[in-house]
Each structure stands twice: as structure tokens, then as C-alpha cells.
N, C-alpha and C positions, 0 to 999 in steps of 0.2 A: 657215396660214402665209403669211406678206406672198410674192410671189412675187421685189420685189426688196428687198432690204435699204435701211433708211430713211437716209438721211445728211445730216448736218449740212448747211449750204448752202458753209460757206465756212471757213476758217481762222479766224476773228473771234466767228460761230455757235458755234462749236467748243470755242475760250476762255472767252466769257460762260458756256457751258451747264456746262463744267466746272468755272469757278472760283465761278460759285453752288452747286454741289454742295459745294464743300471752304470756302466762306464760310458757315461755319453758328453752330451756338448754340454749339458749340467754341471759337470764334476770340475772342466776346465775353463770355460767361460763366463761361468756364476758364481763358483764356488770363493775363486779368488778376491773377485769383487766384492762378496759380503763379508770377506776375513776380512779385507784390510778395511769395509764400512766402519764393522762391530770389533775392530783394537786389536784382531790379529788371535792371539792366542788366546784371550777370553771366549771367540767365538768356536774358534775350534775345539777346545773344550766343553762347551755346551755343546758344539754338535755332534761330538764325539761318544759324550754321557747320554744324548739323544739317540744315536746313534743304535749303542748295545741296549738301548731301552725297548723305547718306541719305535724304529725301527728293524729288531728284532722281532719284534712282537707280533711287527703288522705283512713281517717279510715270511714269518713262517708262518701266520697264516694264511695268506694269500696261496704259498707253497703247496702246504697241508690239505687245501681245500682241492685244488686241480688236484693232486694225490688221492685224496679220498673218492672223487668222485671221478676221474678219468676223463671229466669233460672241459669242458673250453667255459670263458666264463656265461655267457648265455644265458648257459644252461645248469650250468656248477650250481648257482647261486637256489636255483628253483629244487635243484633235486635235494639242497639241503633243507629246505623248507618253501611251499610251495607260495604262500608269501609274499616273498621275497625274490619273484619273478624276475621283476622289474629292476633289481638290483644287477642283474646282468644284465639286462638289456642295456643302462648308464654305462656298467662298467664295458661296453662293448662301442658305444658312441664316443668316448675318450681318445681309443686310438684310432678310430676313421675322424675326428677332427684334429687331432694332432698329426698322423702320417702326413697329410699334404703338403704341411708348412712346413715339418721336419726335411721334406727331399728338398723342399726350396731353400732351405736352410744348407744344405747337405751339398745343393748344388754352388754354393756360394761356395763352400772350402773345397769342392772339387775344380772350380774357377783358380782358385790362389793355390791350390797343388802344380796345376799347368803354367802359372805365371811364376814359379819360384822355380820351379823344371826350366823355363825358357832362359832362366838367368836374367828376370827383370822385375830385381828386388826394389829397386830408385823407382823405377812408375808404379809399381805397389803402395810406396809408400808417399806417393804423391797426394795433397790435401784432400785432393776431390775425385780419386780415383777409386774406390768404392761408391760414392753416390754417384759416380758415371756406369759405373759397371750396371747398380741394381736398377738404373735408373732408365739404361737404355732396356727398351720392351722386347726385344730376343734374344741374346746375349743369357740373361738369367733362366729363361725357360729353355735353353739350349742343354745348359749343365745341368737344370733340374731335372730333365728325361733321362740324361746321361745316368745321373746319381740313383731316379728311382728305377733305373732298367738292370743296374745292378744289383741294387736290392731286391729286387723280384728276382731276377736269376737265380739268386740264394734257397729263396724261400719255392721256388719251383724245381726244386733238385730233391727237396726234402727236409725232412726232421734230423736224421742221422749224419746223411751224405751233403746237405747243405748246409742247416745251422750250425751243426757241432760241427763239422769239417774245417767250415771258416773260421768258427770261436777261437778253435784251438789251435787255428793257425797265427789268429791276429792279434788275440789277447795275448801270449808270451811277447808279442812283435809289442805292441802297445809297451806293454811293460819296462821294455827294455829303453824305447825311444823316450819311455818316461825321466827313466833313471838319469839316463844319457845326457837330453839335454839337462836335467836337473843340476846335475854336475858341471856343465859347461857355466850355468849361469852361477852358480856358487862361484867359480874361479874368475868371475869378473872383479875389478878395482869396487871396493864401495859394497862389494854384493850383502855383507857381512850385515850391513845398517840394515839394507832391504831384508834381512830375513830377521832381525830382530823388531820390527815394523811387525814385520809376518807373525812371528812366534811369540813374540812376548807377551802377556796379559794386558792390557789397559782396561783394568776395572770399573773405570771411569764410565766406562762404556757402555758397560753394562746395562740393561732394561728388559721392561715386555720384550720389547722389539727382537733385542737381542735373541729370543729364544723362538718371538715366532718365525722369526728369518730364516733360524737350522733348522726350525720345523719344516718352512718350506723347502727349502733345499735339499731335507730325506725325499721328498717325493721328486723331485729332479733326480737326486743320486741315484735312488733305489729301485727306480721304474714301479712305486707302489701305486694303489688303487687305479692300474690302465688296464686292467684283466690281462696284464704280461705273465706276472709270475702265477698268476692262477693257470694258464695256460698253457706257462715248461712245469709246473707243476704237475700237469695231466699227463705230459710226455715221462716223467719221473718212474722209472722201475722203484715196487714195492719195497725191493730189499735194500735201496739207498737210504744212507745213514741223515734222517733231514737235518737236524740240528747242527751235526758236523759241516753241510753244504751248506744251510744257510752262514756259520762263523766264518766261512770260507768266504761267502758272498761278498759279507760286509768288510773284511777285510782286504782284499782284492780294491771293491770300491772306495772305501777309507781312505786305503793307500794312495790310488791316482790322485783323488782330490787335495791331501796333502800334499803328493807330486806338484798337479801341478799349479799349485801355489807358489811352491818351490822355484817352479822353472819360469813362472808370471811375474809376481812380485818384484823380488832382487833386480830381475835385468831391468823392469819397468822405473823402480823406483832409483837404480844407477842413472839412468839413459833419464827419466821423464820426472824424477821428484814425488810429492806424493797426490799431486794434481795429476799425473798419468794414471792414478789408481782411480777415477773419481766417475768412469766410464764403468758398462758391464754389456752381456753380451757384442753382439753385432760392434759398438763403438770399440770394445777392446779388443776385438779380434780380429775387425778387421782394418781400423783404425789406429788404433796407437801402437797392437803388435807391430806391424809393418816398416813405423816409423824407426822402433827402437828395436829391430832388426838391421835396418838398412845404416845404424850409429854403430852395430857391435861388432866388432870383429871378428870377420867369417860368419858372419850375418844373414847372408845367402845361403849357405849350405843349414843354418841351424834351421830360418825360415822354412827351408823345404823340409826337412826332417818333422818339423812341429807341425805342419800342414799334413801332411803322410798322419804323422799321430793323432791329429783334429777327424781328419778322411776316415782312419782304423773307429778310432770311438764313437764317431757318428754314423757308420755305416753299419754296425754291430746292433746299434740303439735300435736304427730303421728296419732291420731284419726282425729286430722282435715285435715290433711296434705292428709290423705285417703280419707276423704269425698271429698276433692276437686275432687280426680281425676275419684271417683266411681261416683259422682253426673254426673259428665261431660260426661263420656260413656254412663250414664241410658240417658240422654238426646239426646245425638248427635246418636247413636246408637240406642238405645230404648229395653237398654237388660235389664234383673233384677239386684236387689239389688245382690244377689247370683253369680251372673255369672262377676257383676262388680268387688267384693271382690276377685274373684278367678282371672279375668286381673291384678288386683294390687298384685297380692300373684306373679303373673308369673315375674311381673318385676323388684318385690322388688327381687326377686330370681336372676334374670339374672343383675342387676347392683350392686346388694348386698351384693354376694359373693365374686363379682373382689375387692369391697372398704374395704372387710375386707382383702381377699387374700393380699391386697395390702400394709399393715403394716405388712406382716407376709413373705411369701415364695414368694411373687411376690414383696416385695417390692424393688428389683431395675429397676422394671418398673417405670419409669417415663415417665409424658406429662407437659410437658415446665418446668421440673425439681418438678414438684410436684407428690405425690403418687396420686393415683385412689380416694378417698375419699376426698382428701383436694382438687384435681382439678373440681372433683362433685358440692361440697363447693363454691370454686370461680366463678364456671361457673354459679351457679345458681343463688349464692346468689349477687355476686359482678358486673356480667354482665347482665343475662337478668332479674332480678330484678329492678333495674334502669331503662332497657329501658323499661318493660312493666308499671312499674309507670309514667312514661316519657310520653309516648303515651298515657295514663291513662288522664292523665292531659290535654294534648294535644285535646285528644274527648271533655273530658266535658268541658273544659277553654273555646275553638274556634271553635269546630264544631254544636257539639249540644246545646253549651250554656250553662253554670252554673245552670241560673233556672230551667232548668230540671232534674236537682238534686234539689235545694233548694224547688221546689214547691213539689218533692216528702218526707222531711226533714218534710216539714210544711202541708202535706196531710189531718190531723185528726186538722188542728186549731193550734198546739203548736207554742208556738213562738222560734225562729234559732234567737239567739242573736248573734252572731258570721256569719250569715251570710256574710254579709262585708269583714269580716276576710277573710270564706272561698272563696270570690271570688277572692279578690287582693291574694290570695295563691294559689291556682289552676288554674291562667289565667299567674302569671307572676312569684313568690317566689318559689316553687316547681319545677317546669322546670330547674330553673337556677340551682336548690340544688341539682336535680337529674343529672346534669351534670358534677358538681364538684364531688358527688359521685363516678362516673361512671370513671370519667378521673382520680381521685385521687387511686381510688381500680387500676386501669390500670398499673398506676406510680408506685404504692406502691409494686404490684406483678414483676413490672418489675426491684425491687431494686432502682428504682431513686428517689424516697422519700421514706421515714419514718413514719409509723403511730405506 
């Protein structure tokens, strides 16, 4: 066990490290496909108002908590109330069952980095050149070692000299290749329709649905209830301003996700109509992008650019997504940085070869009709994500009380103007949303509704 806890350097460190964590394949992959489902700027508007609400509320708690108690979440959860043991242990199984699928995932866009590198946009975008790739059984476990060997490299450097080093090297990078292409695709013929698609309200559209959708979509954007932010939380110096870092957070992630919208949409809906929007992850990313690259002009050089920015914001995600689950063992266990990285090497191995296996030579394995990767996916993100935000809420709202967050929000004198907010949100608004979450993800896997 480290004998002192590792900490970010600075308020800034802090930021980067967390808004590459909540800047992931979420914000670019998902994000775009439920704007233009739910009519574009109605959606984004609900998930915007969602956004500075609910998750605000659940981002500076989770913060607050690794803050207060310097631990990982494990153990966070028990020291606030003994309890509520068990509530870290959930929130500790979330990222050892998502880290695996995520490097498989990771290793896909480090595949289409290398094949936009070689200059072989045309067989990229070939009909059946994605299901040949995931499909042949070494090829994909090649780049998923590749992807999670550089993810461990990170997180075995350190807290200071690894996370935040990289944060702060790849999130301005990120940023810019946001902007960048963004811009490119606005000056396409036609781009103007594609973003009024994007932007405009369609009312019409409106529904439950509609709100449980950005509901789900905070916990993609904002890396909440995976015991991430509980755990740069712990790394977090006393005299960091939280409320300033978390405004920062959300806006940072805000941004990319309207990015890239921005840089999805318009070119998809020039090049593919609004049948090219009707895809979401894996189909739009690795599927119809490619196509409506290999249509654009200078298509090649944007494709490798957006792969590079896919690469930046998945590899950021995967570093935190590891520190959760290495902080958690150095603590509860009390082994090294070294021996934690090599527990997460063993399991991203043992659940990470079935979730790739399983779109390739095992895929007519199924569990309740879904492949190994996608059931990884639901189970993580769609079930105990909810309950462990649920419960989340439940400690701080009625057991231990709000102000034991708020008095640690306001520790250094700063003023929590939103306190208010965060209390009628976390006592009663949250609970209820994490519910319709949880029962709508239930409905929606089991066919009986639509999202």
C-alpha cells in the first residue's frame, strides 16, 4: 500500500484527468445517434437542462465523496456509513466488467487508425470489411492487447506522471481535432440542412422516452455511478475549488458531445440522408463513417484525423476506467501500483477475449439473445449503474444527509450556489430518474418499448 495517497498536482491536472474519463466513445458514437433519434435540438436541450441538473448533482457527489474520504470507492462508500459496504463493492464490479469490452472496443478504433495511416480508406469502407475484420478470431485480439497495453502503461507510471500527464496532453489534442473537423464538415455542399436536422427542435418528438434517453446518455457522457469520479475524487487536493472543477467538467464534456454531433450529422446526412443516421454505435462508426468518408473530399486525411480523436477519447476513458479498479485493490488489499495493473491485465484477458470471440467464432453464443460484449454493455451500463447511482443517492439524500457533501463542496469558504438544487435533486429528482432509467433500459432490452 502507497504509504501516501497519490494526488493530482493542481485544480487544472484534476480537470483534464477527469473530463478525459467522461470524454469517451459515449459522447461521439451515442451521443449523435440519440439527437438526430429524439428531433435533434429538443433532445439536446433536455439533455443539456439534464445535464446542469442531475448531472451536476450526481458528478459532485461522487467527487465530494472520493474527497472526503481519500479512498477509492470500496471503501469510500463504507467509511460513509457502514451500511452501505456493499455499495462499493457494485460500484467496483462496474468497471472490471466494462474495462474488458471497452479495450475490445478500443482495439477496433486502434485497427481503423492503422488502416487510415496505410492510406486504405476504399477497403475501409467496403460493405463487409468491418464484419470481416471483428469476425476473423486474431486480428481483433491483436489490437485489443495492443490498446489495453497502452492503457496499463499509463496507469503504471502513476497518478501525476501518468494520468494527468497524458490528460493534459490529449484532451487540448482532442479538443482541437474536435473543432477542426467540426468545421471541415460545416463547409461541405448541403452541410447547412444536416445541422438544422441537428439543431432544430422537433417537438413532435418529444416523450418519456425522450428524457429517459439523456438520462441514459449522462451516465455514458459523465463516467457517473463506475466508482471513476469517486476515485479522482480521492486523488483531488483539499484546497481544490470542487464546484468550479466540476462546471469545468461538464462543460468540457458538453462541448465534445455537441462537437461531435457537429462533425457526425451534417457530413452523414450530405453523403447518406437521414437513413445514414438510423445506425449508433459500432454500425456508425465503423460502418456508415467510412463510407461517407471515402464520398468526401479529402476523406482520407479527415478519416485519419477522426480515428486519432476516436483513439484520444477512448484511450482517456480506459485509463480511468483502470484506475478505478487498481486504486480499489491497492486499497482494500494493500498490494502495489504494479501487482494491481497486472489483476486488471488478468481480467481484461479473461472477459475480453469471450466479448471479442463473441462477434467472431463464438458468436452464436448467446445470453438472453444478446452476443458477450453487448450483454457486458447492458449489464453494466443499463442495470447496475442505475442501481449503484440509486443507492448513491439514497446514502447521501437520507442517511448521512446532503450537508455532508455540501459542507465538504464548501470546505475552503467557496460559495455552492446550487446547493438547493443539489439537495431537492439528490433527496427526491434522481431517485425517481434512476428508476425510469432502470425500468425503461429493462423494457426497452426486453422489446416492449422503443428507445
Amino acid at each position: 500500500m502507497e504509504k501516501k495517497r497519490s494526488n493530482f498536482s493542481g485544480g487544472l491536472g484534476f480537470v483534464f484527468a477527469a473530463a478525459g474519463s467522461a470524454v469517451g466513445l459515449g459522447n461521439i458514437w451515442r451521443f449523435p445517434y440519440l439527437a438526430a433519434q429524439y428531433g435533434g435540438g429538443i433532445f439536446i436541450l433536455v439533455y443539456l437542462i439534464l445535464a446542469v441538473t442531475f448531472g451536476f448533482a450526481m458528478l459532485t457527489a461522487e467527487i465530494a465523496i472520493g474527497r472526503k474520504t481519500k479512498l477509492s470507492p470500496v471503501l469510500a462508500y463504507k467509511k460513509l456509513n457502514s451500511k452501505f459496504g456493499f455499495l462499493g463493492v457494485l460500484a467496483v464490479i462496474v468497471p472490471i466488467i466494462i474495462c474488458p469490452y471497452y479495450c475490445v472496443i478500443g482495439g477496433w478504433v486502434t485497427k481503423y487508425v492503422t488502416v487510415y495511416a496505410q492510406g486504405l480508406a476504399t477497403q475501409a469502407a467496403g460493405d463487409n470489411y468491418f464484419s470481416d475484420f471483428i469476425g476473423n478470431p486474431w486480428s481483433p485480439l491483436v489490437f485489443f492487447l495492443i490498446f489495453m497495453g497502452l492503457s496499463v502503461c499509463v496507469i503504471l507510471i502513476g497518478v501525476k506522471n501518468g494520468i494527468e500527464k497524458i490528460s493534459k496532453f490529449l484532451m487540448p489534442m482532442l479538443i482541437i481535432l474536435t473543432i477542426g473537423i467540426s468545421v471541415y464538415a460545416l463547409t461541405l455542399p448541403g452541410a447547412l440542412d444536416g445541422v438544422a436536422y441537428y439543431l432544430v427542435p422537433d417537438f413532435s418528438k418529444f416523450s418519456l422516452m425522450t428524457v429517459a434517453g439523456a438520462l441514459g446518455q449522462l451516465f455514458y457522457s459523465m463516467s457517473l455511478a463506475m466508482g471513476i469520479m469517486v476515485t479522482y475524487g480521492s486523488y483531488t487536493k483539499n484546497e481544490i475549488n470542487l464546484t468550479k472543477s466540476v462546471n469545468q467538467i461538464e462543460i468540457f464534456d458538453s462541448a465534445v458531445a455537441l462537437l461531435a454531433g457537429l462533425m457526425i450529422i451534417p457530413a452523414v446526412y450530405v453523403f447518406s440522408g437521414e437513413a445514414g443516421l438510423s445506425k449508433s454505435g459500432p454500425g456508425l462508426m465503423f460502418m456508415t463513417l467510412p463510407k461517407v468518408f471515402d464520398q468526401m473530399p479529402g476523406g482520407d486525411v479527415v478519416a485519419l484525423l477522426f480515428f486519432i480523436l476516436v483513439f484520444f477519447a477512448a484511450i482517456t476513458s480506459a485509463i480511468s476506467i483502470m484506475e478505478a479498479i487498481v486504486s480499489s485493490l491497492m486499497d482494500k488489499f494493500h498490494v502495489n501500483r504494479c501487482v494491481g495493473c497486472l489483476i486488471v491485465i488478468g481480467l481484461c484477458l479473461l472477459m475480453g477475449i469471450p466479448s471479442s470471440l463473441g462477434n467472431g467464432i463464438w458468436s452464436d453464443f448467446k445470453i438472453f439473445g444478446m452476443d458477450i460484449l453487448t450483454f457486458f454493455d447492458f449489464f453494466s451500463n443499463s442495470i447496475l449503474m442505475p442501481i449503484v447511482a440509486f443507492f448513491t443517492c439514497i446514502l447521501i439524500g437520507w442517511v448521512i444527509k446532503p450537508k455532508a457533501i455540501t459542507d465538504e463542496v464548501t470546505r475552503n469558504g467557496e460559495a455552492f450556489k446550487r446547493k438547493g438544487l443539489f439537495n431537492v435533486i439528490i433527496k427526491y429528482v434522481a431517485p425517481i430518474c434512476l428508476i425510469i432509467i432502470l425500468v425503461t433500459s429493462i423494457l426497452t432490452q426486453c422489446g416492449i418499448i422503443t428507445i
